[in-house]
N, C-alpha and C positions, 0 to 999 in steps of 0.2 A: 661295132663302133657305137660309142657311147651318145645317145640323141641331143639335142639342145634343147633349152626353154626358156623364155623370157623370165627375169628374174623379175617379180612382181610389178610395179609400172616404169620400170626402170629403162625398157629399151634395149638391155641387154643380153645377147644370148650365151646362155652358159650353160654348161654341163651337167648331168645329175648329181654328180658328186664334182665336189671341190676338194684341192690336195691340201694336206695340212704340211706347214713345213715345220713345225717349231723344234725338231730335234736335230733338225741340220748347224753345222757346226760343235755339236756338245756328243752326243749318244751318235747323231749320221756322221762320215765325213765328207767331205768336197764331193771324191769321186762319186759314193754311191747317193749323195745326195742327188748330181747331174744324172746318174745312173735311175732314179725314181721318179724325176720329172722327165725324162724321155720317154720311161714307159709308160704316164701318165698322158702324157698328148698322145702316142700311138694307139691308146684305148678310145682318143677322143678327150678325154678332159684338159677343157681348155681352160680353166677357172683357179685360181692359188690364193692362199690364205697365208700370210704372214702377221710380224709384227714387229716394232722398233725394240723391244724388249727381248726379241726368240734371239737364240735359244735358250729353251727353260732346263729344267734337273740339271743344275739350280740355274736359279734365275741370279744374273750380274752384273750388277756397273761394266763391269772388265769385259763381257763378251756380248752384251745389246749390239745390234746390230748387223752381228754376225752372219743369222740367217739371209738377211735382206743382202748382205753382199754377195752371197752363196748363188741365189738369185738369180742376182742382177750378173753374174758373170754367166752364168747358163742362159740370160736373155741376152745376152750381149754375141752370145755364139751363136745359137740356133735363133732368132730374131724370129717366133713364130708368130705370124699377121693375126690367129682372132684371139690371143691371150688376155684373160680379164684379171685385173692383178687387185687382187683385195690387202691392205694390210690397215695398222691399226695406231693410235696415240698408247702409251700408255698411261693408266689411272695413278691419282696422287697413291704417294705410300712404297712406290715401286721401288727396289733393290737395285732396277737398272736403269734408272734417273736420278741424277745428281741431287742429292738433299731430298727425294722421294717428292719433286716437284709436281704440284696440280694441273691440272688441264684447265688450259686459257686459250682465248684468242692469241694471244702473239705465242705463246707456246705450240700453237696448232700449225703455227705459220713455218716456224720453224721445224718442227720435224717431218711435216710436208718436205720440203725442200731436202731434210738429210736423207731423207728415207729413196724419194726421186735418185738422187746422187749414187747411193746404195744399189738401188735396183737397176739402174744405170736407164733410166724411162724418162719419157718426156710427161706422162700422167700417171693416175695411181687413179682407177676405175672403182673402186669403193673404198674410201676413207673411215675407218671405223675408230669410236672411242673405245677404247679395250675394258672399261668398268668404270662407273658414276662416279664424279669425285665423291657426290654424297655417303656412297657406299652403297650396298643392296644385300638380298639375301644368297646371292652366289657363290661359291667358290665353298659349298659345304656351310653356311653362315646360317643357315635359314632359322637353326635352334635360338641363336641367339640374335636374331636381327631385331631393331628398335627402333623405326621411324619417329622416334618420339622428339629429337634431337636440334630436327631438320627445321630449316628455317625457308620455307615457301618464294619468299622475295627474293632471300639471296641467289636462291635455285632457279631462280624464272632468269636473274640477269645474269647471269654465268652461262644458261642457255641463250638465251638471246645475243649474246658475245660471240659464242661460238660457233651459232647458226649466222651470225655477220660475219664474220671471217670465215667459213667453209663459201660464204656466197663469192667471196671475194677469189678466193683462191679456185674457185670454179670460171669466175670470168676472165680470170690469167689463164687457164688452161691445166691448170696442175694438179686439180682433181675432177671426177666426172660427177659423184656422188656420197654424200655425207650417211653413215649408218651405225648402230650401235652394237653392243656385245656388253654383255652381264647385264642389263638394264630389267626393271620391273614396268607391271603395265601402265604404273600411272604416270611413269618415267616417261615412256614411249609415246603415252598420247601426250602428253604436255608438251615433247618436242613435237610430235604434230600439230597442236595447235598452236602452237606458235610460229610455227613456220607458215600455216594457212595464213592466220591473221595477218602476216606481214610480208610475203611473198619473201618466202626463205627457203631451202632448199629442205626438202621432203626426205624424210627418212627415210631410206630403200630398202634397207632389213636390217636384220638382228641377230644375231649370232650369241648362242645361251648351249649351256649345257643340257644336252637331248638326249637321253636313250632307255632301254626298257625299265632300267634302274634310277634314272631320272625324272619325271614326266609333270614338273610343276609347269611347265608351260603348255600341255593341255586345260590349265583353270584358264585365267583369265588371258593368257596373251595370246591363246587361241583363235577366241572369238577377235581380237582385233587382228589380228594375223591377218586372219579373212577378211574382215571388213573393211580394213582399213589398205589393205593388197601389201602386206609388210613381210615377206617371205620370213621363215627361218632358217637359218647355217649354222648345223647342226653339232656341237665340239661335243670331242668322248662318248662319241655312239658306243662303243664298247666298251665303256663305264674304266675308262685305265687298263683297259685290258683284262677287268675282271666277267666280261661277257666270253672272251673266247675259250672260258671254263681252266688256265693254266693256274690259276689262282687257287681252284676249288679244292677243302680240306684245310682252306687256312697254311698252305706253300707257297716258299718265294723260289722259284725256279732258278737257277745261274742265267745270267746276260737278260735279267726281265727289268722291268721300270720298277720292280718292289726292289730289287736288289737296291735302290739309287734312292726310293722313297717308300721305306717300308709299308708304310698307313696309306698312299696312295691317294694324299692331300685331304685325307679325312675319311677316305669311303670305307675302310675295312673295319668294318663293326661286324657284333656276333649277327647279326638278323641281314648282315649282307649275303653271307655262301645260304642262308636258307632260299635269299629270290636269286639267286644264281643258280642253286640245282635246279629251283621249278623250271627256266630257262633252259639249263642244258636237259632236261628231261625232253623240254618240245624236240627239242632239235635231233634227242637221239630217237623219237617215236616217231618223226616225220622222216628225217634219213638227209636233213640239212645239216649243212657244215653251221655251226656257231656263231661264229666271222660272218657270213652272208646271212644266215637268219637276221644280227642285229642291225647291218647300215640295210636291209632290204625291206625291215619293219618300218625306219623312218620315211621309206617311199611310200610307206601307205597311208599316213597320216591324211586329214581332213583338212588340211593348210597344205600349202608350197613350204618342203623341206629337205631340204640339199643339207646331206652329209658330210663332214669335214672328216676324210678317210687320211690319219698317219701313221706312216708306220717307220721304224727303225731301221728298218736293210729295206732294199729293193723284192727279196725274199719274200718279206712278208708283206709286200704290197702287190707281189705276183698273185698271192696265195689271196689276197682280199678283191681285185679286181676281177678273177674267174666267177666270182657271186654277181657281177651284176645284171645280168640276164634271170638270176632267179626269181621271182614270181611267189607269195607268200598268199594261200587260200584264205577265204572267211576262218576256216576251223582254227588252222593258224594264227588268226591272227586276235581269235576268241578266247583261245588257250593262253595266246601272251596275257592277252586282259585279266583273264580270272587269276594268274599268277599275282601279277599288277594290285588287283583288287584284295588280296590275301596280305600281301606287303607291299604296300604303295611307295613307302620315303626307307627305304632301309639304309639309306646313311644322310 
């Protein structure tokens, strides 16, 4: 059974890993979606990650939503008492918001409320923005990102808006806690200090793309990580699936997410299958499965880092939960590094 831990000063106890749902309704259906959250609390994980936006491949006006009702009808059945329900706004620009709508105060009000409706809940225990309006260098962007653009003042009262309306909808009851997802570090402490300065609700965590093939947030959101007690929730520990090695040689396997997004939203460049063998090489010289070598790396990390584990059938989330008991040596976890260190950003 999978242990608990306070998720950074938040008060809450949750799981080591949190379950990703965003392929529920699109790539999952109904049943085996209900089928992967029952075997998800029987391990013990009591923690879910959603979003107003899931299900993604592809992202659509037409089916936003969807997971969250998915959900909300498997909380509506099995009503399990210590479930901590994460979901998320989505960012301007989005495919599944009407005219690709910004994140505002009265916008946050509102999707609170449909989202609740969805999930069939009376709260929604971490409310996250799903990426900056400003934009950042996430989602593969980091080549061409350009702070140059940004306007300081507008950015302070657009936060300040929307750190006044999470305070609000906290003292109705309808969320517990305000946190981010795709954000940068000067992003993260600016809403921190501005919540200090004005007694506004404090960031709880942060939710960023994390895994052996990823690791911009070992630089600077590290150290506030820690210091500042801002856990990380860790998206695409297996890099799209290009950690559990079915990718390697440049193949798209039948029924994979290449079949559906060939480029895999930007990561399959030629110096990707180079830090993916050095990867599968640990894994075949230690005698560890793949799959649990990568979500059991992000339990070793120097911050609090809960991995956001999804997967497509119940199958392969059988196959991903038998890792969690495995235990990753110093040698191991030396070996990942000097890979790391060889090729650091390979897409």
């Amino acid at each position: 059974m999978m242990q608990k831990e306070q998720l950074g000063r938040s008060g809450l106890n949750v799981s080591g890993y949190c379950l990703g749902t965003m392929t529920f309704g699109n790539e999952t259906d109904e049943a085996d979606a209900h089928r992967q959250l029952d075997m998800a609390w029987d391990h013990g994980i009591n923690f879910l990650d959603a979003a107003e936006m899931y299900p993604v491949n592809p992202v659509a006006f037409e089916t936003a939503g969807l997971t969250e009702e998915i959900v909300g009808r498997w909380l509506a059945s099995r009503r399990p008492a210590d479930a901590i329900l994460a979901t998320k706004i989505t960012g301007a620009g989005s495919a599944a918001v009407k005219d690709g709508a910004a994140i505002s105060g009265p916008r946050l009000r509102e999707v609170v409320e449909a989202s609740l409706k969805r999930l069939q809940s009376e709260c929604i225990d971490i409310f996250q923005l799903h990426w900056p309006n400003r934009g950042s260098y996430h989602f593969r962007k980091a080549w061409e990102f350009d702070p140059s653009g940004q306007n300081r003042a507008d950015t302070v009262a657009h936060m300040t808006e929307v750190l006044q309306m999470a305070q609000t909808l906290i003292a109705e009851g309808k969320i517990r806690h305000f946190a981010l997802s795709n954000e940068t570090a000067w992003g993260t402490a600016t809403w921190l200090r501005l919540a200090e300065d004005a007694g506004l609700p404090r960031v709880v965590s942060i939710q960023n793309e994390y895994s052996m093939l990823c690791r911009m947030f070992d630089l600077d959101l590290a150290e506030l990580s820690v210091n500042e007690d801002v856990p990380l929730l860790a998206y695409s520990a297996l890099g799209a699936g290009l950690l559990t090695g079915k990718y390697a040689g440049n193949v798209t396997p039948e029924n994979t997410r290449r079949e559906r997004a060939p480029e895999l939203g930007g990561r399959i460049t030629p110096r990707v299958f180079e830090a993916v063998s050095g990867y599968m090489a640990i894994a075949n010289e230690t005698g560890l499965d793949p799959v649990h070598l990568a979500y059991q790396w992000t339990r070793t990390r120097p911050f609090q880092c809960i991995p956001i584990v999804g997967a497509r059938t119940s199958a392969q989330l059988e196959h991903l939960l038998n890792g969690v008991d495995v235990s990753l040596d110093p040698q191991v976890c030396a070996a990942i590094d000097k890979v790391h260190r060889a090729i650091p950003m390979p897409f």
